[in-house]
N, C-alpha and C positions, 0 to 999 in steps of 0.2 A: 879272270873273274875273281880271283884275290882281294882284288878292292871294289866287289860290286859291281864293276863297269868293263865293259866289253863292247868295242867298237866293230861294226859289221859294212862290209862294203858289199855295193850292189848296183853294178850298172856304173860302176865309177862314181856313185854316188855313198858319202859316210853318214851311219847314221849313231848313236849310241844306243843301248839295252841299259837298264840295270836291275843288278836283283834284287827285288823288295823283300826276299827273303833271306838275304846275308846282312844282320845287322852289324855286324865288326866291320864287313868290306865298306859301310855305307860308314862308317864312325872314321874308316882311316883314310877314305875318302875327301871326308868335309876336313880331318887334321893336315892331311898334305896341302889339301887347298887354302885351306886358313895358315897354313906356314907357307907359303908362297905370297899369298898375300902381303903378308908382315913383312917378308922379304922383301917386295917391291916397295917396300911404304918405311923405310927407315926412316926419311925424314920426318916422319909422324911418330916418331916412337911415345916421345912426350903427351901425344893427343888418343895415343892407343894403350887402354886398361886393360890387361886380363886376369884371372884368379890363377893363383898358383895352388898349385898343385902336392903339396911337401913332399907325401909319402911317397912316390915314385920313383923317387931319382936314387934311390937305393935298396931295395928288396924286388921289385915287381919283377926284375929280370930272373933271378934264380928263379923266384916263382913260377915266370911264365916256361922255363926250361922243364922244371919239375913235371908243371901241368901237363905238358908236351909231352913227357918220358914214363909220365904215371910212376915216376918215384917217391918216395915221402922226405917229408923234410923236418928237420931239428929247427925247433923255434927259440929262442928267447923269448916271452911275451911279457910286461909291465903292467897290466891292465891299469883304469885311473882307479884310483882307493886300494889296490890290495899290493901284496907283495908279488914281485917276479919271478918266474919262474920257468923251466924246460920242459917242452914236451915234445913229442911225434905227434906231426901231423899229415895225414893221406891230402895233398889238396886235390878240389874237384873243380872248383873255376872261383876266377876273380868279378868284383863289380867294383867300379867306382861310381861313388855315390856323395852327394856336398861334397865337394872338394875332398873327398878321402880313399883311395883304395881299401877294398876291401879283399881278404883269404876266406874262402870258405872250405871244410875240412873236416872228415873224421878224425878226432882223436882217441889210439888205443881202440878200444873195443867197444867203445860209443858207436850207436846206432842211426844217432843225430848231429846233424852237420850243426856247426858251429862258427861264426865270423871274428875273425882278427882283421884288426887292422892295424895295419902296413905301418903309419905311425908309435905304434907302441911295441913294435916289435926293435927288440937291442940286438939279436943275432938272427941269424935264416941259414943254413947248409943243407945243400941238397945231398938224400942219403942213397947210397946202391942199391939198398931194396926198394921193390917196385909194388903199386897193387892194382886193381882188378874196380874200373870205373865200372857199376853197372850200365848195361846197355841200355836200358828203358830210361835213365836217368837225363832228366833234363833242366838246364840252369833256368832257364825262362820261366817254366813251369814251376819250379822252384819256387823263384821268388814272385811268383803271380801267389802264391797262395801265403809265402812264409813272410818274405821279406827279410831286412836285414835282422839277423841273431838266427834265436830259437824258438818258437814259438807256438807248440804240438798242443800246449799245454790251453792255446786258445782258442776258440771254436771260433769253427769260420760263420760269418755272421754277411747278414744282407744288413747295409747302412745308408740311410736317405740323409741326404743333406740340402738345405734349399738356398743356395747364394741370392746375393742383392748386388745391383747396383752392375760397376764394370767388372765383381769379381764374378760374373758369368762366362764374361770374354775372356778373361784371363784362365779359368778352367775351363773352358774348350779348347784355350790355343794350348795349358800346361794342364792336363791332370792331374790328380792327384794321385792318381793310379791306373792301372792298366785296365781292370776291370767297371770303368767308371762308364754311364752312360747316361743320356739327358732322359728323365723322363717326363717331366713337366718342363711347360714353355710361356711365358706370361711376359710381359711389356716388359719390368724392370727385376723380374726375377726368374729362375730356374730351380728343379730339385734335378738333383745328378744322386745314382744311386751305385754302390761298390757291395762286392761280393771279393772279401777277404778277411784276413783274421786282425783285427783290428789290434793295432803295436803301437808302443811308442810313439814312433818316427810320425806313426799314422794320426796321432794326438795331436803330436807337436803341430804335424802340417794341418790342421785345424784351427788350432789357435792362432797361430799363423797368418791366417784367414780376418784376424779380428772380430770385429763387427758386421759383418760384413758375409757371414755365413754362420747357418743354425742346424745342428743334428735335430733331427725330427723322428728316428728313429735307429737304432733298436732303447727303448728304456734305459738298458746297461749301461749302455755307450754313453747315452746324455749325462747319465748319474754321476761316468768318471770325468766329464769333462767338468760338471757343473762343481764338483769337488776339487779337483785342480784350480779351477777361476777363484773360489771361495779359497781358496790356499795362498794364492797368486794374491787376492785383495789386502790379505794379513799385511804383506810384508810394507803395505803402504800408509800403514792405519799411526 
């Protein structure tokens, strides 16, 4: 059950299971089968696109050893704009997310977890000291409320939005989040509603949207978006 899937025989007859609650076994699941495939399809390489990946092909392994051993790890980290620097970091689990791995981590005697990514890290050594994962702690839960960074500092907010046209279909089939759900239903439109702390990322996947999608609530929300468009217009004037 490692990978989700667990083949049961009965009567001479094979049937498969799988667990809808192992997301990783289901994630290396569909990557074996989609590298099999590629494999079988060499003479399509030229016809077959995929995204790569950068950050992984050098830190995710110490990492994922770390994660595994509950030891901390000495970072390099570059962030974009500032100066680099070393610290200690406790890791607690990784995400990848757009094409980017992510570390998420106490540092020192912070209280609040923190995300690096993978790409801006210039060093990673795993260290002999170990710490003390809480038990209650969970990465799902996590980022159902936080998402990627920090974000204590924003209240978690109930947010309507009413899409048009086919980007209804398109958030059904891709959310925008996990908390999303349809609450109005109309010929050529929908409102989908989230319970989360609205971030960045969560912006970005907004505008994103185009024309094509309109916050309708909470006030705040509209305010920063309608300030960003009005920002966004400048640079074209």
């Amino acid at each position: 059950m490692e990978l989700g899937v667990e083949i049961v025989c009965s009567h001479n007859l094979y049937s498969v299971c799988t667990d809808n609650h192992n997301p990783i076994g289901a994630w290396l699941w569909q990557t074996i089968s989609l590298r099999r495939m590629l494999t079988e399809s060499k003479t399509l390489n030229d016809r077959i696109v995929v995204e790569e990946v950068p950050s992984s092909d050098r830190w995710l392994q110490p990492i994922l050893t770390a994660i595994r051993e509950n030891r901390r790890l000495r970072i390099g980290y570059h962030p974009f704009g500032r100066e680099a620097s070393e610290t200690v970091v406790s890791p607690y689990f990784v995400q990848m997310s757009d094409r980017r791995w992510y570390l998420f981590g106490l540092r020192g005697t912070e209280t609040a977890l923190k995300a690096y990514a993978l790409d801006r890290m210039e060093a990673c050594s795993m260290m002999e000291e170990t710490f003390a994962l809480p038990e209650e702690f969970s990465a799902t839960e996590y980022l159902k409320e936080h998402g990627i960074g920090r974000y204590e500092n924003i209240p978690e907010t109930e947010v309507v939005l009413r899409a048009y046209g086919r980007q209804v279909d398109l958030l059904r089939t891709l959310p925008l989040h996990t908390s999303q759900h349809e609450t109005k239903t109309a010929e050529d439109k929908a409102e989908f509603t989230y319970i989360l702390r609205p971030t960045t990322r969560f912006f970005g996947d907004i505008l994103a949207c185009g024309k094509y999608v309109k916050v309708l609530s909470p006030e705040w929300v509209r305010r920063h978006l309608k300030e960003t468009l009005e920002k966004i217009v400048t640079y074209y004037k």
